[in-house]
C-alpha angles and dihedrals in degrees: 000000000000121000117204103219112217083261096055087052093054100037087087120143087238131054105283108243117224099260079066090054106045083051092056085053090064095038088051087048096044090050087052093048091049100050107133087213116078112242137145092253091062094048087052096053097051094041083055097056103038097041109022123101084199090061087066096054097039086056086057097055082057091050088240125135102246088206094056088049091051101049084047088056098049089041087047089054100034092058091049093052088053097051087041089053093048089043089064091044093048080055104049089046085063 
């Protein structure tokens, strides 16, 4: 499966319009959220998106449903907890 980066989004031959922008935003936001290595950077994004009455609107001016966003990013985290913690056990019962 193939990801469009924030810069992807915006490299159009035209002008990109400001729902596309607004879409590279979130994207921006998601991939910091997602980063695998703890910073400050990844506990504000998702911070941001979790917490923040502005990310709602910001999902709106994507065109995007901030719930939705929301739910996908605690699956998304969720899912990665739970490997990770498999991962440990899988470890200790060597």
């Amino acid at each position: 499966m193939r990801y469009a980066t924030a810069t992807q989004i915006l490299s159009l031959d035209e002008p990109p319009n400001e729902r596309a922008l607004w879409q590279a935003v979130v994207l921006q936001i998601f991939l910091d959220a997602l980063q695998r290595k703890a910073s400050k950077l990844r506990f504000e994004a998702r911070g941001y998106i979790l917490n923040d009455p502005d990310f709602e609107v910001i999902s709106l001016m994507a065109e995007y449903n901030p719930e939705k966003l929301q739910r996908s990013l605690r699956s998304i985290l969720h899912t990665r907890r739970r490997a990770y913690l498999n991962y440990l056990k899988k470890g200790i019962k060597s």
